[in-house]
C-alpha positions in Angstrom: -5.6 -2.1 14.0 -6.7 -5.8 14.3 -8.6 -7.5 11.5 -11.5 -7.7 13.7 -11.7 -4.0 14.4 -11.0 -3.1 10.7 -13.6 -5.3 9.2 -16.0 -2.5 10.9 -13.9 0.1 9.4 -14.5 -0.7 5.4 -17.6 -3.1 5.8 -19.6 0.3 5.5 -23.2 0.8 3.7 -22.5 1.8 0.1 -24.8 2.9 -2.8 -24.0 0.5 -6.2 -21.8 2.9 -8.9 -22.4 3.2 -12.2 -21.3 0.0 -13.8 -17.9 1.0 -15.8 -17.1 -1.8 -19.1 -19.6 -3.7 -20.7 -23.1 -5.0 -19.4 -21.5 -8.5 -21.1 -18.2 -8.4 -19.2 -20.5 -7.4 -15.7 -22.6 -10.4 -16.4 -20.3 -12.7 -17.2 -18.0 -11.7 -14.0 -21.5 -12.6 -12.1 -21.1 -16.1 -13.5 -17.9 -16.7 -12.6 -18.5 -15.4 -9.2 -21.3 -18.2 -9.1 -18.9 -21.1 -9.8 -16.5 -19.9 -7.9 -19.1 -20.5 -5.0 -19.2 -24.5 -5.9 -15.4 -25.0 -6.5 -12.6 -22.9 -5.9 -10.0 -21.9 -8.1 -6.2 -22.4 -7.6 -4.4 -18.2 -6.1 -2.7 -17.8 -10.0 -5.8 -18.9 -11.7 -8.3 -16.6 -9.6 -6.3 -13.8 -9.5 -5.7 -13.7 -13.5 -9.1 -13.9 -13.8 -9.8 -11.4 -11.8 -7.5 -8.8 -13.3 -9.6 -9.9 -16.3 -12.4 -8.9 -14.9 -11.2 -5.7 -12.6 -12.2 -2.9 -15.3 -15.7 -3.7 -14.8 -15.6 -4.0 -10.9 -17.9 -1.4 -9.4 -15.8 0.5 -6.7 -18.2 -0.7 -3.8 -17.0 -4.3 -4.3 -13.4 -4.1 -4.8 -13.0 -4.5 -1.4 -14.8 -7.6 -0.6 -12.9 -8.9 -3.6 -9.7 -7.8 -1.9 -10.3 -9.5 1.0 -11.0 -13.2 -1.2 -7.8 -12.6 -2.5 -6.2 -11.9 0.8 -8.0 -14.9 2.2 -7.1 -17.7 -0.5 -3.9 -16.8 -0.4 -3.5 -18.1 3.3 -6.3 -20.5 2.3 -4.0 -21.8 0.0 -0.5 -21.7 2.4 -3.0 -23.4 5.2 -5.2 -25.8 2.9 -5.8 -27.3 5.8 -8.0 -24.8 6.8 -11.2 -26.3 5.4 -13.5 -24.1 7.2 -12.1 -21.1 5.5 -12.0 -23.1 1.7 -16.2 -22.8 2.5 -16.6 -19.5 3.7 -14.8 -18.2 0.6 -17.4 -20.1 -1.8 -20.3 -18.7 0.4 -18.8 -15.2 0.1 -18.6 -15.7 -3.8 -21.8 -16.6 -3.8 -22.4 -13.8 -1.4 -20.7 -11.2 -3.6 -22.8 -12.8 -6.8 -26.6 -12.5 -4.8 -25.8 -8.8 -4.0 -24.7 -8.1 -7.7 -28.2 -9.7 -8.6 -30.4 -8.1 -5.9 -29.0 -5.1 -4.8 -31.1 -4.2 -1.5 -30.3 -4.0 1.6 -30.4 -7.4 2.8 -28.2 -9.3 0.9 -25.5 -6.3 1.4 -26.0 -6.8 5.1 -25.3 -10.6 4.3 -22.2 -9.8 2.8 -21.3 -7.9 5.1 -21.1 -10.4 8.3 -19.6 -13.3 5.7 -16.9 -10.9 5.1 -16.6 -9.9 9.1 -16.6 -14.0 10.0 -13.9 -14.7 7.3 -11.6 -12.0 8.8 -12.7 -12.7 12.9 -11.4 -16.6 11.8 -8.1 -15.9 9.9 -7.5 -13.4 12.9 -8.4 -16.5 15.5 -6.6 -18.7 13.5 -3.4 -16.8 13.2 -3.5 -16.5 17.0 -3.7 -20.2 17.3 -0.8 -20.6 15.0 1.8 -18.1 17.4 3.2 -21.1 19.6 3.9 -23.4 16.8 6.7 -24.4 14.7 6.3 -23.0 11.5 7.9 -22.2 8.3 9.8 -19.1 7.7 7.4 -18.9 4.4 4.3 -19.5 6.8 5.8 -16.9 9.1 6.2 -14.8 5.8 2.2 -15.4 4.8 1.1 -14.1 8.1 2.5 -11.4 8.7 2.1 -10.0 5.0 -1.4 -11.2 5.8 -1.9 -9.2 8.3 -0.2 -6.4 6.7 -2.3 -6.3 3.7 -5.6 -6.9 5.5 -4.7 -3.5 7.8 -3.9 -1.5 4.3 -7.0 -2.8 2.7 -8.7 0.5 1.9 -5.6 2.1 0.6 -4.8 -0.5 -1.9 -6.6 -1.0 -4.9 -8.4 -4.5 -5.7 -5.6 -4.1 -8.9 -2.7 -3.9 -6.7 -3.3 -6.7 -3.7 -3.5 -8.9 -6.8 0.1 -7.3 -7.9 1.1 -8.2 -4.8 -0.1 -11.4 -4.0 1.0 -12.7 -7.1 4.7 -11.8 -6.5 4.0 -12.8 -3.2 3.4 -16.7 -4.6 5.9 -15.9 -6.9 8.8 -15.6 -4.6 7.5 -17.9 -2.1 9.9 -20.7 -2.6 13.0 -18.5 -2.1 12.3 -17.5 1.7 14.0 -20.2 3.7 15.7 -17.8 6.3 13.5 -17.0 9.5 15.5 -14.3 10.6 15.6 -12.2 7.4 12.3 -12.6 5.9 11.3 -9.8 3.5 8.8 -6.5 4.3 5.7 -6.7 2.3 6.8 -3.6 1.1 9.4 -5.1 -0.9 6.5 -6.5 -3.4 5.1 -3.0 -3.7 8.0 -1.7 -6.1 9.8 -3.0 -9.2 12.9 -3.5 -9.6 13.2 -2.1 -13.0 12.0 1.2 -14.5 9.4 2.7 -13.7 9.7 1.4 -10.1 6.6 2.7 -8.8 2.7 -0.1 -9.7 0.4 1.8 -12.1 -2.4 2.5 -9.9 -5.5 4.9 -9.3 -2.8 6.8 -7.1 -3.6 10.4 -5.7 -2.9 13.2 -8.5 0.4 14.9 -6.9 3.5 12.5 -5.5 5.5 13.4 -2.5 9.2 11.8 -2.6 10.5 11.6 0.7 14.4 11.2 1.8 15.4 9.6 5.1 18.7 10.1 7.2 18.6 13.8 8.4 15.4 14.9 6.6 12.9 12.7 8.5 15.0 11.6 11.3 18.7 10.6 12.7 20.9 7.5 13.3 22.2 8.0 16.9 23.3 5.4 19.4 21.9 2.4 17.8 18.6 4.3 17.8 16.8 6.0 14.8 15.7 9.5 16.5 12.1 11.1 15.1 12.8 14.4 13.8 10.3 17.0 15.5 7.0 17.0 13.8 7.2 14.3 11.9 4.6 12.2 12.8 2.4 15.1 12.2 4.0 15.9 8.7 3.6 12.5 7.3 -0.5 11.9 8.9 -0.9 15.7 7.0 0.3 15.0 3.8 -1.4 11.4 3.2 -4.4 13.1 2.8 -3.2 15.1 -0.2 -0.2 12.9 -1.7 0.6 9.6 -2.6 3.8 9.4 -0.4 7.1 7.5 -1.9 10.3 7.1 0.5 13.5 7.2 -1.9 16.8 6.6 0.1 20.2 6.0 -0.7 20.4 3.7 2.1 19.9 -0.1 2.0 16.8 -1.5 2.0 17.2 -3.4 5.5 17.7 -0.4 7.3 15.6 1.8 5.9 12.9 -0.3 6.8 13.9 -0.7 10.2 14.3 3.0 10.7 11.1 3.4 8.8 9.0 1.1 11.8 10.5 4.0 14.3 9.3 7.1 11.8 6.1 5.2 10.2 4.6 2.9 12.6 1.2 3.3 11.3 2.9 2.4 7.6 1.6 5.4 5.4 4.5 5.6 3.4 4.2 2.0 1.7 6.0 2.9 -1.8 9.7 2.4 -1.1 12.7 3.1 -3.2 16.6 2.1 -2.0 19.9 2.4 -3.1 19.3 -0.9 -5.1 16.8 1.7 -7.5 19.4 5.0 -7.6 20.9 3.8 -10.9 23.2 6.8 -10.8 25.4 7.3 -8.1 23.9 9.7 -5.4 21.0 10.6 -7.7 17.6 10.1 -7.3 16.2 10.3 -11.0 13.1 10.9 -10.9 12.5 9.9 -14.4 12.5 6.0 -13.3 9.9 6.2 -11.1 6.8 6.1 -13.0 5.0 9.1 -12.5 4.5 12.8 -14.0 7.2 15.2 -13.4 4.8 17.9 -13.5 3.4 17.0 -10.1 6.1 15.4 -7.8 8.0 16.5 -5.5 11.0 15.3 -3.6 12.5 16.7 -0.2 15.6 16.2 0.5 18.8 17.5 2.3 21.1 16.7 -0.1 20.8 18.7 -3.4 22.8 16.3 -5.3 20.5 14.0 -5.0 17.8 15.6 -7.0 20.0 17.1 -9.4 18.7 15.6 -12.4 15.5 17.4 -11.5 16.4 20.6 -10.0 13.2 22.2 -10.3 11.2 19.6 -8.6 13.6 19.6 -5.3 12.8 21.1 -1.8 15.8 21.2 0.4 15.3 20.8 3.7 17.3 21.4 6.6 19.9 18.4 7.7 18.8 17.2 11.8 20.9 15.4 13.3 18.9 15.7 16.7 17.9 19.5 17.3 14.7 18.7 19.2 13.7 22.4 19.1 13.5 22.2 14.7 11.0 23.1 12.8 11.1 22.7 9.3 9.1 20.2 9.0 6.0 22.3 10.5 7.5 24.8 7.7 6.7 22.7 4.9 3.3 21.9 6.2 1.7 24.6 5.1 3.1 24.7 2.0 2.8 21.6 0.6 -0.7 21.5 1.6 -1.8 24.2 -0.2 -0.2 23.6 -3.6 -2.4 21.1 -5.0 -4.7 23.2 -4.9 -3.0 26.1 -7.0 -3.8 25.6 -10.8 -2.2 29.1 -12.1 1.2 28.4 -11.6 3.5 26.0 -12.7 4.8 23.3 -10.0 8.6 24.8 -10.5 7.4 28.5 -9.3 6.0 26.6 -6.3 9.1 24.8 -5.6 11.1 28.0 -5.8 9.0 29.4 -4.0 9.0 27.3 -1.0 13.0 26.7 -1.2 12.9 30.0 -0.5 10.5 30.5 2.1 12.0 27.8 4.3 15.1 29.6 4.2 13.8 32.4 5.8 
């Protein structure tokens, strides 16, 4: 989707939420909002403050706030950009006047600001595809673009995560040729791997080689369904990818399997800090409502009971099991009388069948 196109995609009409935090903290956020509209501040400062501030956000302006973010931090990679460096106090200012007003017209004025901030850095990034640039400018753009395309999935607290080890690690990309996925700054490193976020209530772990498709000829091969299986179960999990292969690969194999980029958590072999097991344990969320499929048993076998094993492929275009599991795993977050273990065993056994 281009930035232009998704700007009419979340710029949508939105009734004001209940204020959560204090009255003070919402007020005093207004303030800032104001002098930010008469002199910027640096990305670490703005995005500190922000996280400051984030607790007391309403919902229905997290976005907008994303998209500052978003935009200083190519402001601040392009500070030659002027232009932008104003639109981004007028949209401050923007954001500030809708927080005081609430009606209808100065939400429709924030509305196009936002829409002409991401038509420019779309124009502008266009203008920028037949010069020489630096592998970290080559980096900014297309993590830009990345970001701006998942901006309703992430939460305001999360593009700041992001972006700030984004800046962080800016210095150290110096090779054109391998210059790291966005998805890279997603994850930690250390345990718990996955960002503490408003995430959806059950987690989906996801293996890769023979479970959602096959190396073959220099190729990574779709298995059958897919597509469809990953689209499905967005709606009702937050969907992790934990594979024992290196992270290079798996995200090249990953651009065949997830073009459209729903499964944005990813865990490697660099995060299985047992050999051939995927502990769930270090990922940061509740045992009690994840799952992982796999086609190697091992590799959940610190966590038996919250393992689905699924069929290897290795290129069988007329398998199902995929459309199996559909069904299934659709319907169990929705089942409150059992315990998730009884449901896994449940399924193993059905997809035996």
């Amino acid at each position: 989707m281009s930035i232009l196109a998704l700007c009419t995609t979340f710029i949508t009409e939105s009734q004001p939420e209940e204020i959560i935090g204090t009255e003070r903290n919402y007020s005093i956020f207004k303030v800032f909002l104001k002098k930010l509209g008469k002199k910027l501040k640096n990305l670490t400062r703005f995005t500190s403050k922000l996280m400051y501030f984030e607790p007391c956000i309403p919902d229905h302006l997290q976005t907008f706030l994303s998209v500052d973010v978003l935009a200083l931090m190519f402001y601040t990679n392009f500070p030659q950009i002027k232009s932008l460096g104003k639109m981004l106090k007028d949209h401050f200012t923007s954001i500030s006047l809708f927080m005081e007003r609430n009606n209808e017209n100065s939400l429709v004025s924030l509305q196009c600001l936002t829409h002409t901030i991401l038509q420019f850095i779309k124009e502008y990034i266009q203008s920028l595809i037949k010069l020489s640039l630096q592998p970290s400018q080559i980096f900014i753009i297309l993590t830009s673009i990345e970001l701006f395309r998942k901006i309703q999935k992430l939460p305001l607290s999360l593009i700041i995560e992001i972006v700030n080890r984004v800046h962080e690690n800016l210095s150290l990309i110096t090779d054109e040729k391998n210059l790291p996925k966005y998805y890279s700054f997603l994850t930690r490193n250390v345990a718990p791997f996955l960002p503490q976020y408003s995430h959806k209530e059950f987690t989906l772990v996801l293996d890769l080689d023979e479970t959602l498709g096959h190396y073959h000829q220099k190729k990574f091969l779709k298995r059958p369904g897919v597509s469809e299986f990953l689209l499905e179960m967005d709606q009702y999990y937050e969907l992790v990818l934990f594979t024992a292969s290196r992270k290079e690969y798996a995200d090249w194999a990953m651009d065949s399997v997830d073009p459209s980029g729903l499964v944005m958590l990813r865990l490697y072999r660099e995060h299985m800090l047992e050999d051939d097991i995927k502990n769930l344990e270090y990922i940061g969320r509740d045992l009690d409502k994840t799952i992982i499929v796999d086609n190697f048993s091992k590799s959940f076998g610190k966590q038996p009971q919250n393992g689905i094993e699924i069929k290897s492929w290795t290129g069988d275009n007329d398998d199902n099991e995929l459309f199996k599991l559909v069904k299934a795993l659709r319907e169990l977050p929705f089942i409150r009388n059992r315990k998730l273990r009884e449901l896994i065993s449940i399924i193993n056994i059905k997809i035996k069948q």
